[in-house]
LONU-848196 format. One record per residue (C-alpha): residue in three letters; x negated, z negated, y. Coordinates in steps of 0.05 Angstrom, whole numbers, plus 5000, padded with zeros to 4 digits. Layout:
N
ALA, X, Z, Y $
...
***
This chain:
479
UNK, 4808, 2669, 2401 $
UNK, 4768, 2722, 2363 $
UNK, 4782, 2796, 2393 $
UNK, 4743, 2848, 2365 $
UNK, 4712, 2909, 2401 $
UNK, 4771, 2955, 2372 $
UNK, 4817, 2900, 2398 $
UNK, 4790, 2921, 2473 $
UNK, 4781, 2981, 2472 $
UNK, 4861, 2998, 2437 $
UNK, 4881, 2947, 2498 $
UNK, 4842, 2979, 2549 $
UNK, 4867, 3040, 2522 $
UNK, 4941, 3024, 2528 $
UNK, 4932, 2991, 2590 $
UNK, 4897, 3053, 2631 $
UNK, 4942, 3097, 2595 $
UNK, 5004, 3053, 2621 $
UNK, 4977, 3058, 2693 $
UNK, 4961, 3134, 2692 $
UNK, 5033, 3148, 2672 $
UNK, 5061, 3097, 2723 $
UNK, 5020, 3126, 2776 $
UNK, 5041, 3199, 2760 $
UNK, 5115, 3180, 2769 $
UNK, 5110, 3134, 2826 $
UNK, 5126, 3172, 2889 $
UNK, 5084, 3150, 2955 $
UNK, 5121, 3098, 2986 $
UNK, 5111, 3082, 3072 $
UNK, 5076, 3062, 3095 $
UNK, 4999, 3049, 3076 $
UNK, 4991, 3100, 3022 $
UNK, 5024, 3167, 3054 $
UNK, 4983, 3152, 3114 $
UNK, 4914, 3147, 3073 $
UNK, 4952, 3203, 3024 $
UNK, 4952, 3250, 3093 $
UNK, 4882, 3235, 3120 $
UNK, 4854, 3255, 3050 $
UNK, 4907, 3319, 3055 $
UNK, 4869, 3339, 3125 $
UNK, 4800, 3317, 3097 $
UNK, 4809, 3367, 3041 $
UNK, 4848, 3420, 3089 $
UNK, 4798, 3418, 3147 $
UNK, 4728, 3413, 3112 $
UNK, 4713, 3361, 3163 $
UNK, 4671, 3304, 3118 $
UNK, 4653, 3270, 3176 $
UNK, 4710, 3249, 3216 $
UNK, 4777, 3228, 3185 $
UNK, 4840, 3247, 3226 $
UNK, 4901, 3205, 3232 $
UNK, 4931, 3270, 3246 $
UNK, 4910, 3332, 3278 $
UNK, 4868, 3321, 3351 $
UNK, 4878, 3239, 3330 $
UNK, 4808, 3209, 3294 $
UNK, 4821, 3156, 3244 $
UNK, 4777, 3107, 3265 $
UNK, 4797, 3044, 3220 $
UNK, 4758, 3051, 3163 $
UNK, 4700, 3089, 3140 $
UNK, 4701, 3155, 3097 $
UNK, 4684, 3135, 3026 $
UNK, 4759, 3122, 3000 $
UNK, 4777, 3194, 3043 $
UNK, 4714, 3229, 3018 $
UNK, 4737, 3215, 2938 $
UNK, 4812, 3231, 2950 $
UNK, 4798, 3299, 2982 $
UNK, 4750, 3319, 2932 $
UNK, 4798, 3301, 2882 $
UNK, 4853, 3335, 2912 $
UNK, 4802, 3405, 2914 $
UNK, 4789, 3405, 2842 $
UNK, 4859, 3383, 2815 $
UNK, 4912, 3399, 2865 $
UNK, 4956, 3365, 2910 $
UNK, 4985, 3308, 2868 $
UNK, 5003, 3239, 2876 $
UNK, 4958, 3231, 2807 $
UNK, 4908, 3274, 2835 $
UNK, 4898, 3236, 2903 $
UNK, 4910, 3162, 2859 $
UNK, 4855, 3182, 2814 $
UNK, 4790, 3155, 2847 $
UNK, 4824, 3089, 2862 $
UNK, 4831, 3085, 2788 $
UNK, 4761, 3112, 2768 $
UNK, 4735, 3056, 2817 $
UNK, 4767, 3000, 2790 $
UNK, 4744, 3029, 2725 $
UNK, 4674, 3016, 2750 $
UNK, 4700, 2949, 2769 $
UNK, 4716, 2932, 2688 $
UNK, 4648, 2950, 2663 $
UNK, 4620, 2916, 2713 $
UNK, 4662, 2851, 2699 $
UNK, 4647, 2864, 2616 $
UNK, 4575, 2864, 2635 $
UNK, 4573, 2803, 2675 $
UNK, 4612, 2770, 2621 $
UNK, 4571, 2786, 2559 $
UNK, 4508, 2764, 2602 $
UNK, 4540, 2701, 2621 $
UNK, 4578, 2675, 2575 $
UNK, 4574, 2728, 2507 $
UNK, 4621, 2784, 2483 $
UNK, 4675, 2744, 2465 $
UNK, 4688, 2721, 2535 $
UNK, 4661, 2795, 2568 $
UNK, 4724, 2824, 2527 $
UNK, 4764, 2774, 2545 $
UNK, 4751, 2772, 2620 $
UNK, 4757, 2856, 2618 $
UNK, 4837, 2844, 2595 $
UNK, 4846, 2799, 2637 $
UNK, 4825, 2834, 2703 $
UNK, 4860, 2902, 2669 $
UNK, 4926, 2862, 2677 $
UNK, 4916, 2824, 2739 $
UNK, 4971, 2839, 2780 $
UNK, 4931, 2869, 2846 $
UNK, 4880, 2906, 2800 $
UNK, 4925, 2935, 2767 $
UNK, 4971, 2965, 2819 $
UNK, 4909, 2978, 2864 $
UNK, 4886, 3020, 2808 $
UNK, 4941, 3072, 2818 $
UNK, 4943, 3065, 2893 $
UNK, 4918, 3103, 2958 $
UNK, 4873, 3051, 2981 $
UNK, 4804, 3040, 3007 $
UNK, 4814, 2966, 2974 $
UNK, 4785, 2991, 2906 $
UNK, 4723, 3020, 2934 $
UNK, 4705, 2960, 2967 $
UNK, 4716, 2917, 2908 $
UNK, 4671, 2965, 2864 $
UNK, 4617, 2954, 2920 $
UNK, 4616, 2879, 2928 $
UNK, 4623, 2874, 2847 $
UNK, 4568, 2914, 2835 $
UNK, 4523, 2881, 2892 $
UNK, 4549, 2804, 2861 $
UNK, 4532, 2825, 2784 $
UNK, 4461, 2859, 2811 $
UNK, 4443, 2795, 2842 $
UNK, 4464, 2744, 2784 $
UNK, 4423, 2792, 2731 $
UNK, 4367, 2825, 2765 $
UNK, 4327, 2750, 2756 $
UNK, 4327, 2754, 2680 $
UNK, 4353, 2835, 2669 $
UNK, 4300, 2855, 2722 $
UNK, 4323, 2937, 2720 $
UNK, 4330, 2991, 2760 $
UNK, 4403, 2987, 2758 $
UNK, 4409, 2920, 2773 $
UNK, 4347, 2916, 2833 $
UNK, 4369, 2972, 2863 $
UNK, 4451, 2965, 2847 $
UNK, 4455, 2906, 2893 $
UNK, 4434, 2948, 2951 $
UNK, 4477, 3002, 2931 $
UNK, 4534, 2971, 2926 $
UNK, 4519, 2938, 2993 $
UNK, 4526, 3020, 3008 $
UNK, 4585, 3028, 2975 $
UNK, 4615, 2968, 3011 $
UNK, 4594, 2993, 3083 $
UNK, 4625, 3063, 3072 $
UNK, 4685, 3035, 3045 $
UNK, 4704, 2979, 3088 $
UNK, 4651, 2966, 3131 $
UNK, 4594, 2912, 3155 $
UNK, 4650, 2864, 3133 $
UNK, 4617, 2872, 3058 $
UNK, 4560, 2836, 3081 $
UNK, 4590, 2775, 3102 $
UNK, 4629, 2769, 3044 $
UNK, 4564, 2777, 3009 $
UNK, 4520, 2739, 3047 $
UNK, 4590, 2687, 3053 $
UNK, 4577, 2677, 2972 $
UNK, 4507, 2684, 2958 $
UNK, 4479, 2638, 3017 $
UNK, 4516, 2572, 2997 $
UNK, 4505, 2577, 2933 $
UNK, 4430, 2584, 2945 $
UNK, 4426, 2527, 2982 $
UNK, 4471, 2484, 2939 $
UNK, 4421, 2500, 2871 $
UNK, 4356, 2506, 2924 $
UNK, 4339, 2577, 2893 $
UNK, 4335, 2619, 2948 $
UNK, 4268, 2640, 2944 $
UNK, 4269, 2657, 2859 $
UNK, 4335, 2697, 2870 $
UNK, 4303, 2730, 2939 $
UNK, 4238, 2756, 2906 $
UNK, 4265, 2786, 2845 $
UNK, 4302, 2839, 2895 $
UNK, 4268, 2898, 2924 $
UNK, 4276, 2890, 2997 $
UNK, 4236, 2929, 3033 $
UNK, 4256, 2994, 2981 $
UNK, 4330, 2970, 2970 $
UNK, 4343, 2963, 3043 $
UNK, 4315, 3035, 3067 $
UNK, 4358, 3056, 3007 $
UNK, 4425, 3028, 3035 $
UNK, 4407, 3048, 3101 $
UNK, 4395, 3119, 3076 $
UNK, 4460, 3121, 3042 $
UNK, 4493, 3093, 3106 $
UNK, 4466, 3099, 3172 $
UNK, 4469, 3175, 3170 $
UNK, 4549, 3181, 3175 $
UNK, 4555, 3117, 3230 $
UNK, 4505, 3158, 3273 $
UNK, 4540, 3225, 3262 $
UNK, 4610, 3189, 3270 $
UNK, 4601, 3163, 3348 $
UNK, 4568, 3225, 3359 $
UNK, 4623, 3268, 3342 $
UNK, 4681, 3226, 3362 $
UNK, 4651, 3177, 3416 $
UNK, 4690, 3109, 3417 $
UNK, 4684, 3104, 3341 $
UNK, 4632, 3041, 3347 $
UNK, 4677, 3002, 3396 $
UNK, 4747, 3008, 3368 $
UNK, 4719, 3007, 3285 $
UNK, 4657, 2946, 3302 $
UNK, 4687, 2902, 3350 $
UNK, 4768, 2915, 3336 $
UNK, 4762, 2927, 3264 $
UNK, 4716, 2866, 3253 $
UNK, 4723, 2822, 3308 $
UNK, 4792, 2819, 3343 $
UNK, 4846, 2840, 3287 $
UNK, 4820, 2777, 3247 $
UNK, 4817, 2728, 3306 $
UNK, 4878, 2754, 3341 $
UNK, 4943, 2757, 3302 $
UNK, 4979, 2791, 3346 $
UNK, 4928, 2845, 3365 $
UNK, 4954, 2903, 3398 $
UNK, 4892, 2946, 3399 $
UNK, 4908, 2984, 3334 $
UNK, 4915, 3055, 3344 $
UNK, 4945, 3070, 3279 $
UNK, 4996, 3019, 3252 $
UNK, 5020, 2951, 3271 $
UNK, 4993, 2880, 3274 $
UNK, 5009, 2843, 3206 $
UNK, 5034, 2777, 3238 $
UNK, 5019, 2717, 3177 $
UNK, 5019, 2638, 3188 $
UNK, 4942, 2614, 3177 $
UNK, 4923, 2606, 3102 $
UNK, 4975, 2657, 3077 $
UNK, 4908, 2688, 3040 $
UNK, 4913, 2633, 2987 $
UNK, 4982, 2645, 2979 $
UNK, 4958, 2719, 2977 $
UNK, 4906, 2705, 2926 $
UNK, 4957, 2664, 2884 $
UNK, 5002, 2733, 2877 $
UNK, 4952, 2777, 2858 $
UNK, 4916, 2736, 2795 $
UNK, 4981, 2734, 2771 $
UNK, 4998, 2717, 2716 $
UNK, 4922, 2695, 2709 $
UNK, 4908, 2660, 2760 $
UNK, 4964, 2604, 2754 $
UNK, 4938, 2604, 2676 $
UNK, 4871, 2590, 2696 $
UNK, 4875, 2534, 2742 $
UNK, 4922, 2505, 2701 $
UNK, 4883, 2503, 2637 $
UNK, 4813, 2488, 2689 $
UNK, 4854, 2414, 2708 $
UNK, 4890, 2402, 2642 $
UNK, 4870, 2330, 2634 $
UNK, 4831, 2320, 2566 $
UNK, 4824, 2267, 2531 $
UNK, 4745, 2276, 2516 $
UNK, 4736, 2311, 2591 $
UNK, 4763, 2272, 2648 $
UNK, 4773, 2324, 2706 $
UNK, 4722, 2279, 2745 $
UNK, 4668, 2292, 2688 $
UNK, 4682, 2372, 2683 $
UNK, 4675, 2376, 2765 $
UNK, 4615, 2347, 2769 $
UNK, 4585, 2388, 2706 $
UNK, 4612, 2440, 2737 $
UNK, 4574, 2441, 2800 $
UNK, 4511, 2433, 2771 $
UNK, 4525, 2501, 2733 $
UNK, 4496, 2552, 2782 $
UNK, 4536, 2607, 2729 $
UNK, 4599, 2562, 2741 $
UNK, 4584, 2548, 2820 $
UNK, 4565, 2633, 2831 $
UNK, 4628, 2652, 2807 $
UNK, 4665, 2591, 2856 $
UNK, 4629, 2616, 2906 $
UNK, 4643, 2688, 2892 $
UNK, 4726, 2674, 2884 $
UNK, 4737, 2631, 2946 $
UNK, 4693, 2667, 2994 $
UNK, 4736, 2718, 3010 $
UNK, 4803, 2674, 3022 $
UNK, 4759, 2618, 3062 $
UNK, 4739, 2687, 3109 $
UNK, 4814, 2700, 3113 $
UNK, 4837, 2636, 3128 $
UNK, 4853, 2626, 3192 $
UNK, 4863, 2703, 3209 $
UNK, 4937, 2711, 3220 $
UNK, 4924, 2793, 3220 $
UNK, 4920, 2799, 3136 $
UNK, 4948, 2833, 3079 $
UNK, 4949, 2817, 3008 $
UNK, 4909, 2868, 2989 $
UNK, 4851, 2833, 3018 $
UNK, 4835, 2796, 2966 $
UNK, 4820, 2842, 2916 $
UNK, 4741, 2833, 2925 $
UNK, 4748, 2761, 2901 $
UNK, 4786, 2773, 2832 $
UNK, 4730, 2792, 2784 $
UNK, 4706, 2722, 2778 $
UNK, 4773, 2695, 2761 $
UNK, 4765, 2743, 2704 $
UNK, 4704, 2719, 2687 $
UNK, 4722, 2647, 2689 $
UNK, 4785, 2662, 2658 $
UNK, 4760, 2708, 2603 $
UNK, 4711, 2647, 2590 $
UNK, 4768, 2597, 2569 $
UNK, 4804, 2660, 2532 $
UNK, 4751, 2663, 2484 $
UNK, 4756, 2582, 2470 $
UNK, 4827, 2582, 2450 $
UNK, 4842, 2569, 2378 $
UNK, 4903, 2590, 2336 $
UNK, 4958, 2639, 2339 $
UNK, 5014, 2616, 2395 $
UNK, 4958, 2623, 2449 $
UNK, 4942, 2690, 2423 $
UNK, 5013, 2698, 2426 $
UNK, 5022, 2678, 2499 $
UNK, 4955, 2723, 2517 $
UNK, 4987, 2780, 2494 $
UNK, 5053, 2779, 2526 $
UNK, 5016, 2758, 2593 $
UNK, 4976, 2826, 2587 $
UNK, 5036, 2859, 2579 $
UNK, 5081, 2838, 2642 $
UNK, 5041, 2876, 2692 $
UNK, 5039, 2942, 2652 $
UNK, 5108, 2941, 2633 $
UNK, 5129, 2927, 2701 $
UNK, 5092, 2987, 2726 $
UNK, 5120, 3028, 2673 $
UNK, 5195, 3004, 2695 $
UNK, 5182, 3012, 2762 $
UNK, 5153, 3098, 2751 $
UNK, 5213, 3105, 2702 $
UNK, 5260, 3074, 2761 $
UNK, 5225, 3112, 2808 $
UNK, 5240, 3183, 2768 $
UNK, 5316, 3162, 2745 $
UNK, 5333, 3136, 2818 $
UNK, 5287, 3162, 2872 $
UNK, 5332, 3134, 2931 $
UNK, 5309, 3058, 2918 $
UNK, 5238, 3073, 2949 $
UNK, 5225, 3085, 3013 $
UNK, 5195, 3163, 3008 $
UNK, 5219, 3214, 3037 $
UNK, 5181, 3262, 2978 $
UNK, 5264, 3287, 2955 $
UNK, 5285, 3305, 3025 $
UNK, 5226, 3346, 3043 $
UNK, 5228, 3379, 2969 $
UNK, 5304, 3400, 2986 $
UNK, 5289, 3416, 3057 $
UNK, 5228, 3463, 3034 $
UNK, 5284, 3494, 2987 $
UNK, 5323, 3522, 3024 $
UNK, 5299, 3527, 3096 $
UNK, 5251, 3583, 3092 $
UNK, 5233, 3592, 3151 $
UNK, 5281, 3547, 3188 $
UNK, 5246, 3497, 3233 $
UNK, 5259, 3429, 3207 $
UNK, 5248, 3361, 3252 $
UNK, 5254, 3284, 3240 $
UNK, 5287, 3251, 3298 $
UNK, 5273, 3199, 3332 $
UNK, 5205, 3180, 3285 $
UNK, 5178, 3209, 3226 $
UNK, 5153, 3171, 3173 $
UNK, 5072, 3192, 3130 $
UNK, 5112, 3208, 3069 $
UNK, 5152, 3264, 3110 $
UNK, 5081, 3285, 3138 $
UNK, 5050, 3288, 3068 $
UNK, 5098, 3317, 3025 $
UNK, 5119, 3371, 3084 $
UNK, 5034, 3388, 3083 $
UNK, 5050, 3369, 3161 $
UNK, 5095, 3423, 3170 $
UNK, 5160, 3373, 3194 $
UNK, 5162, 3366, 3260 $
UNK, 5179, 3305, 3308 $
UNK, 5231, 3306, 3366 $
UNK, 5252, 3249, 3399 $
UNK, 5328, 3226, 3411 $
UNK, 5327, 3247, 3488 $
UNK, 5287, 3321, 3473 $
UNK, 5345, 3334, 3418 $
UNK, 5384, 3392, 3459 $
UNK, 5320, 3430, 3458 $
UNK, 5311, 3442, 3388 $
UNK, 5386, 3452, 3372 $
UNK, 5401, 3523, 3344 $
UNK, 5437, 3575, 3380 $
UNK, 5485, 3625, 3355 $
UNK, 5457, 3653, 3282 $
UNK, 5405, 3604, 3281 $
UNK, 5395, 3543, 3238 $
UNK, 5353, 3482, 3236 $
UNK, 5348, 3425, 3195 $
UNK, 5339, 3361, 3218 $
UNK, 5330, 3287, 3185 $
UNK, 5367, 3228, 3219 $
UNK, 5373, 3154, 3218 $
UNK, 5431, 3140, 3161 $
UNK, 5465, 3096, 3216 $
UNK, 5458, 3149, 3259 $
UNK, 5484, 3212, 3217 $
UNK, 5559, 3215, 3235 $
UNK, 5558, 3199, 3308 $
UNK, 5501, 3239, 3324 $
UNK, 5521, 3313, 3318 $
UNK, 5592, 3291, 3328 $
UNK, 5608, 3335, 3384 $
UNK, 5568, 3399, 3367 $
UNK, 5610, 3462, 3368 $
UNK, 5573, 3489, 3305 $
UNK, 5570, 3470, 3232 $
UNK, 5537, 3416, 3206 $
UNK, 5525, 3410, 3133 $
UNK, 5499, 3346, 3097 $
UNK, 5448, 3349, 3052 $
UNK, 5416, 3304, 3033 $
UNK, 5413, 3232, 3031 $
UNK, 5349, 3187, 3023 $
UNK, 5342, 3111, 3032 $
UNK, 5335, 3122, 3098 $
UNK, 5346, 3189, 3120 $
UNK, 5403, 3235, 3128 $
UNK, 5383, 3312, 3117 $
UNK, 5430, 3354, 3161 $
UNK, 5427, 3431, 3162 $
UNK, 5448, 3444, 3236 $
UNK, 5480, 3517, 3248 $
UNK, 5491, 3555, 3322 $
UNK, 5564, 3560, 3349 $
UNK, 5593, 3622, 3350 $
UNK, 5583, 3662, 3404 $
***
C-alpha cells in the first residue's frame, strides 16, 4: 500500500495531537507515575540536580536522573501540570519515531520508513508511554538511537551516526542504567557472530573517542551520586541490576514493592504492548504461501543480517526478562522499534483497498482509546485511582486547617497537595484530633469512614468521596 508523505505526516499529526489531549486530561493515577510525578516536583523545588528524593531526607536511589532531570526542567518553564511533567516522555518517544523512519528508509525505502513510523505511533505501550511519567521512554530513545547508529554508521559513516551509538549508550546509562549495555551488547554480539562481521561493524565505530564521550556524559553524576548520598552504588548496582531480576520476591526495595510474575510473563508482556501490531505481524510473518513455504522464508531469513539485526534487536530484551519473576510490562518498551520496522516492511507490500482498510482502523484503536479514557477521566474522575479531586477540595476550603491521610497516604495525595498532606497513623489518631474551635480534615479508608469517628463528641462533616478515600472535615467539641 502506497502512503504518501502528506499521508504521515496528517497521521502523525492526528495521532500526537490525540495523545497530547489524552495526556492533558488524564489525571495521575498510583502508583508509578505520582511517585516519579513527586521526585520531579522536589527536583524542580529543591535545585538539587544531583540527587533525586523519594521524599524529603529519603534519596531515590532506583534509577538514575535523566527522566527526573527533563520533568523538572519542564515543570520550571511551564508550570506544574500533569502535561507539563508528561511532556518529555512524549518529546522522547518523538525522538524514538524519527529514529525508527530513519532506520526504515535506510533499510527497506520510504514506503516501509512511513509505514513502520504509524505503526510504532499506535503501538499500544508507545503510545501510552508517550503521555506517561516514566523513565521507560528515555531508555528506549537511548538504546534506539545506539541500535540505528550501529546498523548505519558502516555505509552512512557520520558524525551522527559514529558518535550517536555512544551517545545513546549515554542516554541509556542516565536513564536506566548499565542495564543498557547488556541489552545492547545482548543484540549486537549474536548477531555478529551469527553473520561473522564483528570486526567490519567494530572498526567503522570510533572507540577510543566514542567511549571517553559516554564516559564524559556519564561518569561525572555516578561519582558525584555516592559521594553525596553514600550507599547509592550498592543498593542502585547490585539491587537494581542484580537481585530484583534474580529474586522475585526481593525485599530489598526501599521504595515500592516486589512485582511477583510466573517466569516468561515478559512474552506475554511483549504480546500486550505491540498490540494490535504485534499479533498482525506474526501472523502475516507465518501465513503459509503458496510460492513461500514458511521453511523457505526462515531460512532466507536468517541469512538476512537486516532481517536477523532486527530479530536480534526484538527478542533480546524479553529473552533478558525471562526468567526474572520481578518485571513489569513496561519493560519491554526498548524492544518495540523493530517490530515496527519489520512490520512497517510488510505494510508497504500490501496491495488493494480492504488492507488499507484494516491498517487504518488498527491505527485508530489505541488513540481512540486514549481519547475515551481522558474524556472518562474528566466526566467521572472517581473511576481512577487519584486522589487529584480530594486534595483540590481539601485545598478549598481548609486554609489553613491541617489536613492528614490516615493510616497511608498514597503519591497522588503527595503530588497534588505539593507535599503539604500529612500522614498519621491509625494508633497516633487522638493526637491530631481538633479541640474546641479547631478543625482538621482528614482522608480515610471508604470502609473505614462511618465507624471511625463514630464516637467523637464533635461534628463531622463528609466531604468528599474518592475511589478510595473518604474526605472528612473533623470539628472540636464544644467546650
Amino acid at each position: 500500500m502506497r502512503l504518501t508523505s502528506k499521508g504521515l505526516l496528517l497521521g502523525l499529526v492526528a495521532i500526537l495531537a490525540a495523545r497530547l489531549f489524552a495526556m492533558a486530561l488524564m489525571p495521575f493515577a498510583d502508583t508509578s507515575e505520582p511517585r516519579y510525578a513527586e521526585i520531579a516536583r522536589l527536583m524542580a523545588v529543591s535545585g538539587d540536580w544531583i540527587t533525586p528524593w523519594f521524599e524529603p531526607g529519603v534519596p531515590f536511589w532506583g534509577k538514575p536522573p535523566l527522566a527526573f532531570w527533563a520533568q523538572a526542567l519542564s515543570i520550571q518553564l511551564f508550570g506544574l501540570s500533569e502535561f507539563a511533567v508528561r511532556l518529555p516522555s512524549w518529546l522522547a518517544m518523538l525522538g524514538v519515531l524519527a529514529l525508527v523512519h530513519a532506520c526504515g528508509r535506510r533499510l527497506h525505502g520510504e514506503q516501509a520508513a512511513r509505514w513502520a513510523t504509524l505503526v510504532f505511533a499506535t503501538m499500544l505501550l508507545p503510545f501510552a508511554s508517550a503521555g506517561a511519567v516514566l523513565t521507560d521512554p528515555f531508555l528506549a530513545l537511548g538504546m534506539t538511537l545506539s541500535m540505528v547508529s550501529f546498523l548505519l554508521t558502516p555505509t552512512e559513516p557520520r558524525p551522527l551516526w559514529r558518535y550517536g551509538f555512544f551517545v545513546g549508550l549515554a542516554i541509556g546509562l542516565l536513564a536506566k542504567g548499565p542495564l543498557t549495555l547488556v541489552l545492547v551488547a545482548g543484540a549486537l554480539v549474536p548477531w555478529m557472530l551469527w553473520h561473522r562481521n564483528a570486526r567490519a561493524c567494530l572498526r567503522a565505530l570510533p572507540w577510543a573517542g566514542g567511549t571517553a564521550l559516554m564516559l564524559m556524559l556519564t561518569l561525572p553524576w555516578y561519582i558525584a551520586a555516592e559521594i553525596k548520598t553514600p550507599g547509592f552504588f550498592q543498593y542502585f548496582i547490585v539491587g537494581e541490576h542484580l537481585l530484583r531480576f534474580i529474586d522475585p520476591g526481593w525485599e530489598g526495595d526501599r521504595y515500592g514493592s516486589a512485582h511477583q510474575r510466573p517466569y516468561g510473563s515478559i512474552w506475554l508482556d511483549w504480546l500486550l504492548a505491540t498490540l494490535p501490531w504485534g499479533v498482525a505481524w506474526l501472523g502475516m510473518a507465518l501465513w503459509p504461501r503458496k510460492h513461500a513455504p514458511l521453511r523457505q522464508r526462515v531460512a532466507a531469513a536468517v541469512r538476512d543480517p537486516a532481517q536477523t539485526y532486527l530479530m536480534a534487536w526484538a527478542l533480546v530484551t524479553p529473552a533478558f526478562f525471562t526468567l526474572s519473576g520481578n518485571i513489569l510490562w513496561t519493560y519491554v518498551l526498548p524492544a518495540l522499534p523493530p517490530v515496527a520496522l519489520a512490520t512497517g516492511l510488510l505494510a508497504s507490500r500490501w496491495q488493494g483497498v480492504r488492507p488499507l482498510r484494516l491498517a487504518v482502523a488498527a491505527m485508530l484503536l489505541t488513540p481512540a482509546a486514549a481519547l475515551a479514557l481522558g474524556v472518562l477521566a474528566w466526566a467521572e474522575p472517581t473511576r481512577y485511582k487519584t486522589e487529584k479531586q480530594l486534595v483540590q477540595q481539601a485545598d478549598a476550603m481548609r486554609g489553613d486547617d491541617p489536613f492528614y491521610f490516615v493510616g497511608s497516604r498514597p503519591f497522588s495525595a503527595r503530588y497534588y497537595s505539593r507535599g503539604a498532606v500529612g500522614l498519621v497513623e491509625f494508633p497516633a489518631l487522638d493526637g491530631v484530633l481538633p479541640k474546641a474551635g479547631d478543625t482538621v480534615y482528614l482522608a480515610v479508608a471508604k470502609n473505614r469512614a462511618n465507624e471511625l469517628l463514630a464516637s467523637w463528641p464533635g461534628v463531622v462533616t463528609p466531604l468528599y468521596v474518592s475511589r478510595r478515600y473518604a474526605l472528612l472535615k473533623v470539628e472540636g467539641a464544644p467546650r
